[in-house]
C-alpha positions in Angstrom: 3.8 8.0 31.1 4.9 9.5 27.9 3.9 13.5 27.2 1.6 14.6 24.6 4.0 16.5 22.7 6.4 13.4 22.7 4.1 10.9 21.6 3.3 9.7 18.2 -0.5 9.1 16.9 -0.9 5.4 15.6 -4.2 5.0 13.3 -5.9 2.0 11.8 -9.1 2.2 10.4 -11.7 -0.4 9.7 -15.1 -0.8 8.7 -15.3 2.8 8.1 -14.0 3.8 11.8 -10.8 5.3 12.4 -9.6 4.4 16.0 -6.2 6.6 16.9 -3.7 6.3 20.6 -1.5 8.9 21.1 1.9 6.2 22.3 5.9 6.5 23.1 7.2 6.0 19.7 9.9 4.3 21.3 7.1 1.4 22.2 6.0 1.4 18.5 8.9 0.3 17.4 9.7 -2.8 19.4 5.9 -3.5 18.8 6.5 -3.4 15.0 9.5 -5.2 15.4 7.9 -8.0 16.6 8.6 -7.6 20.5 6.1 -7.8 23.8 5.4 -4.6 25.3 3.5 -3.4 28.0 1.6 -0.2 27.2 0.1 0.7 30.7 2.4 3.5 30.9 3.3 4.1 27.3 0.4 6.1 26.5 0.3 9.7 26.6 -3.4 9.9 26.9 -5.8 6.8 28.6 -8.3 7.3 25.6 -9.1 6.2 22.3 -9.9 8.6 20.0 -11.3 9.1 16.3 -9.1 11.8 16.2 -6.8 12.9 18.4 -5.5 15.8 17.4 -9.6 17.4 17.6 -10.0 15.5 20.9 -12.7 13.3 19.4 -13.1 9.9 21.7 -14.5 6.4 20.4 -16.8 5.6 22.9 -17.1 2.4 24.8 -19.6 0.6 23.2 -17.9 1.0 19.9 -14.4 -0.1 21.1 -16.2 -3.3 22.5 -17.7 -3.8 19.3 -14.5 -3.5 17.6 -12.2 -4.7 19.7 -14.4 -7.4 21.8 -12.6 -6.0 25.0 -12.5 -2.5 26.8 -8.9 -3.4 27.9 -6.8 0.0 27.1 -3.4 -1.7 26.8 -4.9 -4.0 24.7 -7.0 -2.0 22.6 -3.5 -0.1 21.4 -1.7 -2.9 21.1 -3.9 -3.8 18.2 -4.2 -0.3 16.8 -0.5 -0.2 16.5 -0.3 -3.7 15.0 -2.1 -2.9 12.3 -2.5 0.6 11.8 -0.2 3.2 10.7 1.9 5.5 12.4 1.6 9.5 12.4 4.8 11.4 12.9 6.5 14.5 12.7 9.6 15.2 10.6 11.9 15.3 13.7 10.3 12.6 15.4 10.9 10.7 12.2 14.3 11.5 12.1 15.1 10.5 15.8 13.9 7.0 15.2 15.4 6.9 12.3 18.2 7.2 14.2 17.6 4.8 16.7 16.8 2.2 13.5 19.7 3.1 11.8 21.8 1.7 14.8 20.2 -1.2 15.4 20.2 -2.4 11.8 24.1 -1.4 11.8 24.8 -3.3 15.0 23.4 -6.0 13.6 25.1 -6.5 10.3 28.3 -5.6 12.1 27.7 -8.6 14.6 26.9 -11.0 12.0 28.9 -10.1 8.8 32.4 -10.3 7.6 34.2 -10.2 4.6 34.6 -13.1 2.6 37.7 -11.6 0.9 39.7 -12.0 4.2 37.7 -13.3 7.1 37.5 -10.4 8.6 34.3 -8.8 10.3 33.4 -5.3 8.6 33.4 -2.2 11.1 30.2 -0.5 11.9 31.5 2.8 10.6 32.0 0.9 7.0 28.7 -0.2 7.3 27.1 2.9 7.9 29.4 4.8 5.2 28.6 2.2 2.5 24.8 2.0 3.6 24.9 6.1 3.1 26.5 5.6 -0.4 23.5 3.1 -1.7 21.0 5.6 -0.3 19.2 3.4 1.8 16.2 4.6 3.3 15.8 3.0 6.9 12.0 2.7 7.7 11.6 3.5 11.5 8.6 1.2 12.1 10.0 -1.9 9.7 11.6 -5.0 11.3 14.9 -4.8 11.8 15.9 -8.1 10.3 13.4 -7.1 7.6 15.5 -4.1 6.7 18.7 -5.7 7.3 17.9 -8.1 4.4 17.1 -5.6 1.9 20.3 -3.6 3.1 22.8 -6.3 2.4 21.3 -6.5 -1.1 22.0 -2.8 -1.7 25.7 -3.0 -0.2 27.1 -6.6 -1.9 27.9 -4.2 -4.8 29.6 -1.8 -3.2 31.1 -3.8 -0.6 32.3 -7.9 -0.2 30.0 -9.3 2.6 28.6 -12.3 3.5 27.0 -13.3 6.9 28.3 -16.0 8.1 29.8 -17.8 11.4 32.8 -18.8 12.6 34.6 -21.5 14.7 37.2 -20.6 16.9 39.2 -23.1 19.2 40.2 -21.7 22.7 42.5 -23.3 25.3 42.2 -21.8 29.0 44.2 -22.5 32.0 42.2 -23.9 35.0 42.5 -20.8 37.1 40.9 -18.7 34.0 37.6 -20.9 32.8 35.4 -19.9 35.8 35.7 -16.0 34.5 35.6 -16.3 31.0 33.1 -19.9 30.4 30.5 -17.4 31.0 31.2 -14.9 28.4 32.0 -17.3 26.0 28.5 -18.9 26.2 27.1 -15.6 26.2 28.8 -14.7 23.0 28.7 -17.9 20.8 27.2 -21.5 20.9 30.2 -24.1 22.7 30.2 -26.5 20.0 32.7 -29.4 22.8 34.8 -29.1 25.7 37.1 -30.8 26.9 39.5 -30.7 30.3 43.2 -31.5 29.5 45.6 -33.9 31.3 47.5 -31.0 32.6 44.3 -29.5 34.3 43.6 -26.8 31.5 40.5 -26.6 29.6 39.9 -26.6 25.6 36.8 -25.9 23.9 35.3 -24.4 20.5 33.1 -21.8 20.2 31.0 -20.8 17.1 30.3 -17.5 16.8 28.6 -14.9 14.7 31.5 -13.8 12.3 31.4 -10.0 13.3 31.9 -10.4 16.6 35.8 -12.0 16.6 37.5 -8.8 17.5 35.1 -8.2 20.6 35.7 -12.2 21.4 39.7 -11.9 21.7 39.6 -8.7 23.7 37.7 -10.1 25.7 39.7 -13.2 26.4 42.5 -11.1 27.1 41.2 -9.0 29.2 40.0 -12.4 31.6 43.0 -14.2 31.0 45.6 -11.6 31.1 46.6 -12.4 27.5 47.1 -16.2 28.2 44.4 -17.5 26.6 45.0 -19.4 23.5 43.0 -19.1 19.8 42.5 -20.6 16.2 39.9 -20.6 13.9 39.0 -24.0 13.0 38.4 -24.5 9.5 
């Protein structure tokens, strides 16, 4: 369970009831960004309260009213979905933070430069993100924010999402160690086994992620393995 001085106080009012959880901000923001979470332990306080911060608590009657269930988990769930969040400055900051890496991460999976092919390093992201003042929201969507970002940096920097197709030819002895991480990177577009026992196959796979893909490979095959984008 999360500790009142760590935990954030989400808010949504309605019919002119304000209904507040105090909740690991951490939780918030995979419930803004769209995820599943269990809140049985993410709240700091079993209680719903018209305002928190006086100690105030809706009572049960109300919240089944309201809510049509007495279900805490649920009942926040709800609050969060729709209401606002109340945070201080360094709480906003640290997810900022956290936001900030994901929607970097992200880009710099997907995203290369159509100049050269190349994927764009996370640093360059960041740098170039910094340079079109970019706000990151710490309770928006990542793939939300990621949108608007790549409109801000296309005039400060060539980029493009995009995928890529790469052709790879293993030898026998190497596919059982490596088929795995290639699924788990890409989508295996064919394979096919070779007269001479080795295996071919190509993989598509987010654009950003190439670098990651050959060092990988050649740390399974022991540099043998064999690449080319396919055009």
């Amino acid at each position: 369970m999360v500790k009142v001085d760590d935990a954030v106080i989400a808010r949504w009012e309605t019919g002119g009831s304000r209904f507040e959880v105090l909740v690991d901000p951490a939780a918030v923001q995979a419930i803004k960004d769209g995820q599943s979470v269990d809140l049985s332990d993410k709240l700091a306080l079993e209680q719903i309260f018209k305002d928190a911060r006086k100690g105030e608590k809706v009572s049960d009657e109300h919240l089944q009213r309201t809510f049509h269930t007495l279900n805490l988990a649920e009942i926040a769930t709800q609050i969060i979905q729709k209401g606002d969040v109340q945070v201080t400055t360094e709480q906003r900051h640290q997810l900022q933070a956290v936001k900030l890496r994901q929607i970097v991460t992200t880009i710099a999976r997907n995203a290369m430069n159509p100049q050269t092919g190349a994927p764009h390093p996370a640093a360059r992201i960041e740098a170039a993100m910094a340079e079109a003042k970019f706000h990151v929201d710490p309770f928006k969507p990542v793939d939300q924010q990621v949108q608007e970002v790549l409109a801000k940096l296309r005039p400060i920097l060539p980029i493009r999402f995009d995928t890529v197709r790469v052709k790879i030819h293993l030898r026998a002895q190497d596919y059982p160690r490596t088929i795995g991480d290639l699924k788990a990177q890409g989508k295996l577009l064919e394979e096919n086994w070779l007269a001479d026992g080795s295996w071919s196959g190509i993989l598509e796979i987010p654009a950003g992620v190439q670098s990651d893909l050959y060092a990988r490979l050649n740390a399974r095959t022991k540099g043998t393995a064999e690449t080319a984008l396919v055009k």
